[in-house]
C-alpha positions in Angstrom: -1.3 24.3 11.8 -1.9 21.1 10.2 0.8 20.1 7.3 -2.2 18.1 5.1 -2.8 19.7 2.3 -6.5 18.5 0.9 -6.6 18.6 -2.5 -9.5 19.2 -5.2 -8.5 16.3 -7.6 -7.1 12.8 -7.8 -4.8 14.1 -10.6 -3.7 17.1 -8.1 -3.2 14.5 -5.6 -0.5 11.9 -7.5 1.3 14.8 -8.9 5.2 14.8 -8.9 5.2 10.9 -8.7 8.4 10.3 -10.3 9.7 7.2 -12.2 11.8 4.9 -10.2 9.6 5.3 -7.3 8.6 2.6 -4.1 4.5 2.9 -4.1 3.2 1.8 -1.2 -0.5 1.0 -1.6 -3.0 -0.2 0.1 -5.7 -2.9 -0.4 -6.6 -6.6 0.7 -8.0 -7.4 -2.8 -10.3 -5.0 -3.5 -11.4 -4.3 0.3 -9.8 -0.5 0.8 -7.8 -0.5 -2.6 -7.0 3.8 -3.6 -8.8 2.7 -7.0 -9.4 6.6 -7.7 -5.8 7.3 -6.4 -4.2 4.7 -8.9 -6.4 5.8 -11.8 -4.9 9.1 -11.2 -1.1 7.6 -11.3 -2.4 5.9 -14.6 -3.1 9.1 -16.4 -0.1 10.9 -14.4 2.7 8.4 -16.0 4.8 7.4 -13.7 6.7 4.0 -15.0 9.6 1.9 -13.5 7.5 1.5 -10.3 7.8 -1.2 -6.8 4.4 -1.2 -5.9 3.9 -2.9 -2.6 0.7 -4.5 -1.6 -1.3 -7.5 -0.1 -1.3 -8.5 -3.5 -0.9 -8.8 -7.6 -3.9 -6.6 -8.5 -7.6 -8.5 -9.5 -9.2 -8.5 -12.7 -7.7 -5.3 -14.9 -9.1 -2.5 -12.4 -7.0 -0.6 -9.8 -3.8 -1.9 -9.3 -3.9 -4.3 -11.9 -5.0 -1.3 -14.2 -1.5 -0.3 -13.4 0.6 -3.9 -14.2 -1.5 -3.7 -17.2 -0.4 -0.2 -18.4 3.5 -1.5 -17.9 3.9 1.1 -15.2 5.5 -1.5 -13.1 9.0 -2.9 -12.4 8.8 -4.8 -9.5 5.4 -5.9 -6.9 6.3 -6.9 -3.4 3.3 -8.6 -1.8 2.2 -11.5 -0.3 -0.1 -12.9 -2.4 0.7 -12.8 -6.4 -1.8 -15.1 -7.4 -5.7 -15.9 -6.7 -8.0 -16.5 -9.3 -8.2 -12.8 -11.3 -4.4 -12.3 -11.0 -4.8 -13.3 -15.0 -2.6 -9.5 -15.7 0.2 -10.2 -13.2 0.5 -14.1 -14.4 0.7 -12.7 -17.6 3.1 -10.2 -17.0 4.8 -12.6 -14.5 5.3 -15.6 -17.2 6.8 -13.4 -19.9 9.5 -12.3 -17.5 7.8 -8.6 -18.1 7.8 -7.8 -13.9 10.0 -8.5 -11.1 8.5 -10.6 -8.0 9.4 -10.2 -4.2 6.9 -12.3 -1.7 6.9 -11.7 1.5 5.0 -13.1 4.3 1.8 -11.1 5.1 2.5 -10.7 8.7 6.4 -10.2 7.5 5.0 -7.8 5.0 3.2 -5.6 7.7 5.7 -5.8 10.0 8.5 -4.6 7.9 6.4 -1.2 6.7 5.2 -1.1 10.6 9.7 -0.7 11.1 10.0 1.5 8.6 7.5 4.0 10.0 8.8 3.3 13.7 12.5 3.7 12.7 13.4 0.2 13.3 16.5 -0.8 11.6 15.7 -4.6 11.4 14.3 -7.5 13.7 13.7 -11.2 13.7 10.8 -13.3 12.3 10.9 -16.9 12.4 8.2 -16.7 9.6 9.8 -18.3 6.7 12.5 -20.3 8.5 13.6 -22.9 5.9 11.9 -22.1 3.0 13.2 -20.4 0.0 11.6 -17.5 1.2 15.2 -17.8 3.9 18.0 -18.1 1.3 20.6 -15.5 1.7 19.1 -13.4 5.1 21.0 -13.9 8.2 19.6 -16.7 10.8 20.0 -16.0 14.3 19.0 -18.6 17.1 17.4 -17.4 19.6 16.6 -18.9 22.9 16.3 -22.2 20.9 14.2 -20.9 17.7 15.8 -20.0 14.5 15.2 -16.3 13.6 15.4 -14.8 9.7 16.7 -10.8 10.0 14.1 -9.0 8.0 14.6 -5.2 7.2 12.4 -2.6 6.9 10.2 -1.6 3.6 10.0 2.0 3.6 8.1 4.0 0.5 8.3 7.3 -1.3 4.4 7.4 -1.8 1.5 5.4 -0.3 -1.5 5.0 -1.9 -4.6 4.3 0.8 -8.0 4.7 1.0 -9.5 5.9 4.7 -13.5 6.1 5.4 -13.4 9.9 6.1 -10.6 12.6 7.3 -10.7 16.1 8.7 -9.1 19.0 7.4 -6.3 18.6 9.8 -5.7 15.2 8.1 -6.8 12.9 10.8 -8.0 9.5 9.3 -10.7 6.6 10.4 -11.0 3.6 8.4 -14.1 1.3 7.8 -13.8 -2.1 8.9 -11.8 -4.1 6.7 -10.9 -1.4 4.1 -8.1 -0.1 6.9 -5.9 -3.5 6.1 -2.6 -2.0 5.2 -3.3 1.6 5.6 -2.2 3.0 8.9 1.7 1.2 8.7 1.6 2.1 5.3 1.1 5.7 6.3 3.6 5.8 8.3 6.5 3.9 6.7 6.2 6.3 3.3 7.8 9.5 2.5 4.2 11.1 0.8 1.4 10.0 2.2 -1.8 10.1 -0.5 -5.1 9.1 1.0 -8.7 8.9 -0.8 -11.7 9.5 1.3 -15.2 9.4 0.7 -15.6 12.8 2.9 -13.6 15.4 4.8 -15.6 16.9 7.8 -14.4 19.3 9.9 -11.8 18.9 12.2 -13.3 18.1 15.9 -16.0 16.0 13.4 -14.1 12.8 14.4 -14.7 11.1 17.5 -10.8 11.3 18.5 -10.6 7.6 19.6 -11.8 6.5 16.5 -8.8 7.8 14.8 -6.1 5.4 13.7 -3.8 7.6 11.6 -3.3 10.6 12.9 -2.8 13.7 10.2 1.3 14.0 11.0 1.5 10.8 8.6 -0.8 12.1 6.0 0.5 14.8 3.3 -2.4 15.1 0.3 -6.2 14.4 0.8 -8.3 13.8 -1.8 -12.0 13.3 -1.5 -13.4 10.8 -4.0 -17.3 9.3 -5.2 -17.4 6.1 -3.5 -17.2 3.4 -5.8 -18.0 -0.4 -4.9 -16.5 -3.8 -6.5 -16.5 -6.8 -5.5 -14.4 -9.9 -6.6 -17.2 -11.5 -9.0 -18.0 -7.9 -10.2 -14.3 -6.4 -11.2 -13.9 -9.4 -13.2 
């Protein structure tokens, strides 16, 4: 009996999203950003958010849609500026949002802890920087080591290539990015998909996230931006 519930509507599936929340969500720029899914938080109203993500949200869609609506607090992400960050600078510059970066491979590893019940490790990523000041340094074998704890959510927001109705999820090429530790380091898992087949559909190796991480299903009209086209 799986615990997925697939849902009719984008709106059905960001319901209960309270203020105050941690929103995981998923995207490497635009490549496998939940644009339907964060449309749907836009219209649901949630405010006072930490979004975490690769990074600040492009051009004004998807999750700089969000920024722009003032729904957000706080971003933790690796990136906070590229070219078409122009909503987050803004935001950013008149001391209107919070910022936490954290080293991509950091930034993965500390949602992968989350979602494996890890209660901290060692990176030497960001040994030195300012990125270091006030975490614990621990010298190991030689090599100094930052203690980095885990990022866990309350939602994530991904976007998967298809599911079943169990909830099983595969990803298309680089559209998976953050989604599979996201999945599993959040308390509500929200995934869009361009189709649910049946379950036994899926070639079982393909699957990267199986359904016990994923609570709500929506499936969505695939839509397509790129970079040059968002702006």
């Amino acid at each position: 009996m799986s615990r997925t519930e697939i849902v009719e509507t984008t709106d059905a599936a960001v319901a209960g999203i309270e203020d105050g929340s941690t929103v995981l969500v998923g995207g490497f720029g635009l490549a496998g950003m939940p644009f339907d899914l964060i449309d749907a938080l836009i219209r649901q109203g949630a405010g006072d958010l930490t979004v975490v993500a690769n990074n600040a949200g492009n051009a004004e869609v998807g999750l700089a849609a969000l920024l722009k609506a003032g729904r957000v607090r706080k971003v933790i992400c690796s990136f906070p500026r590229q070219v078409d960050s122009y909503v987050f600078d803004e935001l950013y510059r008149s001391g209107r949002i919070e910022l936490e970066v954290v080293p991509q491979g950091n930034l993965a590893e500390r949602m992968r802890a989350a979602g494996a019940g890890i209660g901290a490790f060692y990176s030497p990523t960001a040994v030195g920087t300012p990125l270091a000041e006030g975490k614990e340094v621990r010298t190991i074998d030689g090599r100094d080591y930052l203690l980095e704890y885990p990022i866990k959510g309350d939602y994530a927001l991904i976007s998967a290539h298809r599911a079943d109705r169990f909830g099983n999820l595969v990803y298309r090429k680089t559209a998976r990015n953050f989604g599979p530790v996201m999945a599993t380091a959040a308390t509500t898992t929200i995934v869009q998909v361009s189709e649910v087949v049946e379950t036994g559909t899926l070639d079982p190796e393909a699957v990267v996230t199986p359904a016990i991480y994923v609570d709500r299903v929506v499936a969505v009209e695939a839509r397509h931006y790129t970079v040059e086209g968002a702006r």
